[in-house]
mmCIF file of the C-alpha atoms, coordinates in Angstrom:
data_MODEL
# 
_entry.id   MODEL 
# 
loop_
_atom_site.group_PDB 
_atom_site.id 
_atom_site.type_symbol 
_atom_site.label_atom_id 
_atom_site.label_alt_id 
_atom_site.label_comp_id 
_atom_site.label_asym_id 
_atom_site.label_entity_id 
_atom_site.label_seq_id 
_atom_site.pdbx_PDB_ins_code 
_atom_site.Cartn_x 
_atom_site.Cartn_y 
_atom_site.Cartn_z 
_atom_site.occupancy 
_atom_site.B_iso_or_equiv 
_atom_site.pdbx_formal_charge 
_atom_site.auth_seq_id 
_atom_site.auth_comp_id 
_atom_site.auth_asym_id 
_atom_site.auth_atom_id 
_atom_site.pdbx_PDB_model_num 
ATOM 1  C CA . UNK A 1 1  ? 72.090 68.979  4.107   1.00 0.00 ? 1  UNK A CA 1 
ATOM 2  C CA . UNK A 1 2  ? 74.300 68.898  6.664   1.00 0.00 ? 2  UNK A CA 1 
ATOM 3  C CA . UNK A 1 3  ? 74.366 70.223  10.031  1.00 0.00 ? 3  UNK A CA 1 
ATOM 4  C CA . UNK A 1 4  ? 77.882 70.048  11.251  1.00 0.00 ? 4  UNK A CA 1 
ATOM 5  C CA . UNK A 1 5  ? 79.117 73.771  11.035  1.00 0.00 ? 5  UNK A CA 1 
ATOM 6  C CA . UNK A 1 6  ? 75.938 74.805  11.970  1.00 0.00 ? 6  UNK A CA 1 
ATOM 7  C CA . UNK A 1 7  ? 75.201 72.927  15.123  1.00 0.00 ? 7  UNK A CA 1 
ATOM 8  C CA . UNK A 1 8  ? 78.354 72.420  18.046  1.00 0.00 ? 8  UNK A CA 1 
ATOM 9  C CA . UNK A 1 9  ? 78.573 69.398  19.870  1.00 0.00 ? 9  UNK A CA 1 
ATOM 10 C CA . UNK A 1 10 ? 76.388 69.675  23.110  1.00 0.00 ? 10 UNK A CA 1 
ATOM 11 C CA . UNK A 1 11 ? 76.962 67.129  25.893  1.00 0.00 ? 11 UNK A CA 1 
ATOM 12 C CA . UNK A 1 12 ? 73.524 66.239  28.416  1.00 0.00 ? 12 UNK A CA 1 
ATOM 13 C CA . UNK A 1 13 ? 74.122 64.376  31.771  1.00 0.00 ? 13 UNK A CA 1 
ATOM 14 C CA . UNK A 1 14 ? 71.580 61.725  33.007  1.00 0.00 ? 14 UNK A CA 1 
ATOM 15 C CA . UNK A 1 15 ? 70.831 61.918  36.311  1.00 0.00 ? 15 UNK A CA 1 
ATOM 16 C CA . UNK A 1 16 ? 73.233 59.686  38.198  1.00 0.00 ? 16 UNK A CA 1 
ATOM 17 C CA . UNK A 1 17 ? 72.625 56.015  38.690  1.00 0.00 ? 17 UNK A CA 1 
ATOM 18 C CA . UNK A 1 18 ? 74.201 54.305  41.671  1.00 0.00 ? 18 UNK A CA 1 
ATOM 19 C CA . UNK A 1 19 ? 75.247 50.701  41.505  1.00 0.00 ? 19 UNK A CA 1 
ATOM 20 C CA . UNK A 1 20 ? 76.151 49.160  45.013  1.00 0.00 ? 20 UNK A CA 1 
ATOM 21 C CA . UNK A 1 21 ? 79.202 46.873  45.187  1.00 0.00 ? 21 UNK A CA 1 
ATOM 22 C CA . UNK A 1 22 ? 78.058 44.894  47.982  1.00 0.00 ? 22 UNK A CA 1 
ATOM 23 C CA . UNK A 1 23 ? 81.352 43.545  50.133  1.00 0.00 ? 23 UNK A CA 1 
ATOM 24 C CA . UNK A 1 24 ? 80.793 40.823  52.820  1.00 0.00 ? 24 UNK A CA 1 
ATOM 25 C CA . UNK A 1 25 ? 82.957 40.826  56.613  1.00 0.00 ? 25 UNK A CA 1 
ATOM 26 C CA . UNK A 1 26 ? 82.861 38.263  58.901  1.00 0.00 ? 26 UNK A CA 1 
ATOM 27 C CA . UNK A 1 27 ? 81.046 39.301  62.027  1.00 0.00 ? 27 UNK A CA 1 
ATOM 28 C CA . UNK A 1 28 ? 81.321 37.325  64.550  1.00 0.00 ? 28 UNK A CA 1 
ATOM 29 C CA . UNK A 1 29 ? 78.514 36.860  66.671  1.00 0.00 ? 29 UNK A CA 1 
ATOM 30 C CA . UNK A 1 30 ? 78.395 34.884  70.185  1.00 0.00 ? 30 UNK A CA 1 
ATOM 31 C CA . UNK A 1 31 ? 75.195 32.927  70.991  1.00 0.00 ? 31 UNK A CA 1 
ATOM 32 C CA . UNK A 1 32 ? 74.693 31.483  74.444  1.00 0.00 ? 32 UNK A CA 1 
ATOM 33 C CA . UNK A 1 33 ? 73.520 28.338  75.270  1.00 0.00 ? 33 UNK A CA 1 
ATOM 34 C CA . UNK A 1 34 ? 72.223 27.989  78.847  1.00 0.00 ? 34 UNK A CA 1 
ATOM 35 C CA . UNK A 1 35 ? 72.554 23.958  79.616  1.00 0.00 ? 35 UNK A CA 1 
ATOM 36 C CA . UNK A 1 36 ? 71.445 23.341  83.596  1.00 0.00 ? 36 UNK A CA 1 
ATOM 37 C CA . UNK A 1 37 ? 72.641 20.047  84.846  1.00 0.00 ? 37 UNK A CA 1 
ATOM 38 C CA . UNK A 1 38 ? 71.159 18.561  87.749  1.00 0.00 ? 38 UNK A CA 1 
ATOM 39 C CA . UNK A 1 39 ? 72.971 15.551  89.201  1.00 0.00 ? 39 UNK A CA 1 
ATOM 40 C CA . UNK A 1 40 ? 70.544 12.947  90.890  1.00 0.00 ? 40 UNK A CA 1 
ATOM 41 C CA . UNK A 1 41 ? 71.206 10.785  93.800  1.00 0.00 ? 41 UNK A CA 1 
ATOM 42 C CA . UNK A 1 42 ? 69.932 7.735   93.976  1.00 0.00 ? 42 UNK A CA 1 
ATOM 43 C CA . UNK A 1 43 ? 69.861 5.219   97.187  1.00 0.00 ? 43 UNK A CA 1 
ATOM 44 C CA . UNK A 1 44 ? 70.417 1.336   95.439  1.00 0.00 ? 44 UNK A CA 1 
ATOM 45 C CA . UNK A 1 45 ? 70.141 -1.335  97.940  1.00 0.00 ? 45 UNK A CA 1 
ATOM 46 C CA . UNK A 1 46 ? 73.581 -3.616  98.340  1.00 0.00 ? 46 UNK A CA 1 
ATOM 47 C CA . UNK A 1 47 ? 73.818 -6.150  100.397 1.00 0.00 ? 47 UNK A CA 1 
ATOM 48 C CA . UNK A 1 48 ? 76.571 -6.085  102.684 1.00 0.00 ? 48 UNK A CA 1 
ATOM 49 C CA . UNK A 1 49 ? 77.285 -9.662  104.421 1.00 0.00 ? 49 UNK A CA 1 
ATOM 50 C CA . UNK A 1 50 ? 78.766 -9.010  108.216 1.00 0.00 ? 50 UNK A CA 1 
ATOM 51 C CA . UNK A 1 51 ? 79.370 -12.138 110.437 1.00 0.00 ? 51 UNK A CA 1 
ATOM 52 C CA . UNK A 1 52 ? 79.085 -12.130 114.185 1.00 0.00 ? 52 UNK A CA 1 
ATOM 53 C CA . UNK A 1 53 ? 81.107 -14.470 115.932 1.00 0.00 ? 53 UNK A CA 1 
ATOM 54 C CA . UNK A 1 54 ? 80.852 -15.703 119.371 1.00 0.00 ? 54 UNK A CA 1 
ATOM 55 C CA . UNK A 1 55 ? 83.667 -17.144 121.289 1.00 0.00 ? 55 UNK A CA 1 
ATOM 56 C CA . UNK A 1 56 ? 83.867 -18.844 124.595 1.00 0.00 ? 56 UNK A CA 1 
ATOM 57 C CA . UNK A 1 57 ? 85.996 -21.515 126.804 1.00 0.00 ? 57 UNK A CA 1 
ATOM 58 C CA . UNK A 1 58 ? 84.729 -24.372 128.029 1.00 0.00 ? 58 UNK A CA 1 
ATOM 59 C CA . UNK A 1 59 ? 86.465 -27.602 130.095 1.00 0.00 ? 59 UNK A CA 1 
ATOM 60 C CA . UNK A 1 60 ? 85.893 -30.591 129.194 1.00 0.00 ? 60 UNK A CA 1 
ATOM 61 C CA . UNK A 1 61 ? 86.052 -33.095 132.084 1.00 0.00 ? 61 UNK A CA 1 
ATOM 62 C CA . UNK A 1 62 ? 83.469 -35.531 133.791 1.00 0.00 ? 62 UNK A CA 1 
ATOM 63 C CA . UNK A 1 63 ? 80.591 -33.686 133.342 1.00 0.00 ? 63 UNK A CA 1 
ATOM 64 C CA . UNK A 1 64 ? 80.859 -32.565 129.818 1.00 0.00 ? 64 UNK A CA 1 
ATOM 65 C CA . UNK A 1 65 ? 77.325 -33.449 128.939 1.00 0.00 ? 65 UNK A CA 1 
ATOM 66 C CA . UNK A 1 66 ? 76.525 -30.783 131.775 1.00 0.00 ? 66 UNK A CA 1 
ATOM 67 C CA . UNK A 1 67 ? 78.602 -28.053 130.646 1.00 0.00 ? 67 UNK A CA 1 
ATOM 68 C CA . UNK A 1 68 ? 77.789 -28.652 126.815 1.00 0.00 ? 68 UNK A CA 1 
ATOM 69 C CA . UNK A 1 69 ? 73.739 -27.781 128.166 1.00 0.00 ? 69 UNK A CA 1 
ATOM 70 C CA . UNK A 1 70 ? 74.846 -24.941 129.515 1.00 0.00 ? 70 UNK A CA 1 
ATOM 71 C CA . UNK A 1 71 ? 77.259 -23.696 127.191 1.00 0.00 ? 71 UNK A CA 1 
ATOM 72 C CA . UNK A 1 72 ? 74.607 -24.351 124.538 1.00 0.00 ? 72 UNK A CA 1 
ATOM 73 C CA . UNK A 1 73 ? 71.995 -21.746 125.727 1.00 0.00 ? 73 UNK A CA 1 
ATOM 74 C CA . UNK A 1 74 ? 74.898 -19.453 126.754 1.00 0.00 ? 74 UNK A CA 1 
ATOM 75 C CA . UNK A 1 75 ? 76.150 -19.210 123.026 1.00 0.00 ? 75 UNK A CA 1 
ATOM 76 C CA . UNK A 1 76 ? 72.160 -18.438 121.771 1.00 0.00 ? 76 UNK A CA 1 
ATOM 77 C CA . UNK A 1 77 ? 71.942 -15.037 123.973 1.00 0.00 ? 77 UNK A CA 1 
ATOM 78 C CA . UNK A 1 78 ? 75.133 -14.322 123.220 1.00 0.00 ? 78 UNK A CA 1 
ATOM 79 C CA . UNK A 1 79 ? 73.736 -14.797 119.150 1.00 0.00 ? 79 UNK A CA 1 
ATOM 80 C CA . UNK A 1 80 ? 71.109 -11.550 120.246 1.00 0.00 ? 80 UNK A CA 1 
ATOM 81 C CA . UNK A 1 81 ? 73.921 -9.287  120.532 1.00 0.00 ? 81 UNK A CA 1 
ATOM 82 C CA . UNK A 1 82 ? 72.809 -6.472  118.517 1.00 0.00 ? 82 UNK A CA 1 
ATOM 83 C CA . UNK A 1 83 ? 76.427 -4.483  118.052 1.00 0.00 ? 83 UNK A CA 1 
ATOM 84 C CA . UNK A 1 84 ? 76.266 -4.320  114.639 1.00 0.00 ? 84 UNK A CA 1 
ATOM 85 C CA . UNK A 1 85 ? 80.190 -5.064  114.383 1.00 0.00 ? 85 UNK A CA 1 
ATOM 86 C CA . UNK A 1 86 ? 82.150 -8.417  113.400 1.00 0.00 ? 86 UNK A CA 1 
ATOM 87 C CA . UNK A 1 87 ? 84.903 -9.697  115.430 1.00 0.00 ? 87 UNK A CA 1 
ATOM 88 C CA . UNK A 1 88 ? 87.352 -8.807  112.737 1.00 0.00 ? 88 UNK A CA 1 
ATOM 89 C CA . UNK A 1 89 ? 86.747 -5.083  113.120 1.00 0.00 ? 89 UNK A CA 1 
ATOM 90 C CA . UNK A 1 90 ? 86.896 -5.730  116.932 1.00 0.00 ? 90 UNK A CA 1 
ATOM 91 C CA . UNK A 1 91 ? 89.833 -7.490  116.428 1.00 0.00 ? 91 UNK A CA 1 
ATOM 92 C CA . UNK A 1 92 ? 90.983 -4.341  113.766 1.00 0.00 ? 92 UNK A CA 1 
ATOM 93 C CA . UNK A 1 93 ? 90.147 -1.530  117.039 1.00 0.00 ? 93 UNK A CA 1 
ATOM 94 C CA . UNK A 1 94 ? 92.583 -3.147  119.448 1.00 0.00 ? 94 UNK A CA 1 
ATOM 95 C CA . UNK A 1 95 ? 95.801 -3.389  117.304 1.00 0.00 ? 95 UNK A CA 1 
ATOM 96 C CA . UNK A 1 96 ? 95.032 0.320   116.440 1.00 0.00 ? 96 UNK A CA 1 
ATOM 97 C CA . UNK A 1 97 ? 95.139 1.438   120.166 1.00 0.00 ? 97 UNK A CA 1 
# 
């Protein structure tokens, strides 16, 4: 038996099935990165060598052994002098003027 005169072709639909076609962009996407910097001082002792220098005139004659006394304890107050400066910077301030 056959059914093909009988019996037309009838067509049924599924209900529809949807397949994703996933595509991929770029996106580009800033992150921040806070950085603080703290610079540090720091104080390092150097040593810094200054020389005093003490100058004076003196005549030599007959009593030299006198005036060498003399000149002796004259030269170790002037030693005290507390200025701070060297005799080359003196020296260095009067050419400038």
């Amino acid at each position: 038996m056959s059914c093909q005169p009988f019996c037309p072709t009838v067509r049924v639909y599924d209900p529809p099935v949807t397949v994703v076609n996933d595509v991929f962009h770029p996106q580009i996407v800033e992150v921040v990165h806070q950085i603080n910097v703290v610079t540090r001082h720091h104080c390092v002792p150097c040593e810094k060598h200054l020389y005093q220098y003490c100058y004076q005139d003196e005549v030599a004659g007959e009593q030299d052994s006198n005036n060498s006394n003399r000149s002796h304890k004259r030269h170790k107050s002037h030693r005290s002098h507390k200025s701070g400066r060297s005799y080359i910077s003196k020296a260095q301030k009067k050419k400038t003027k």
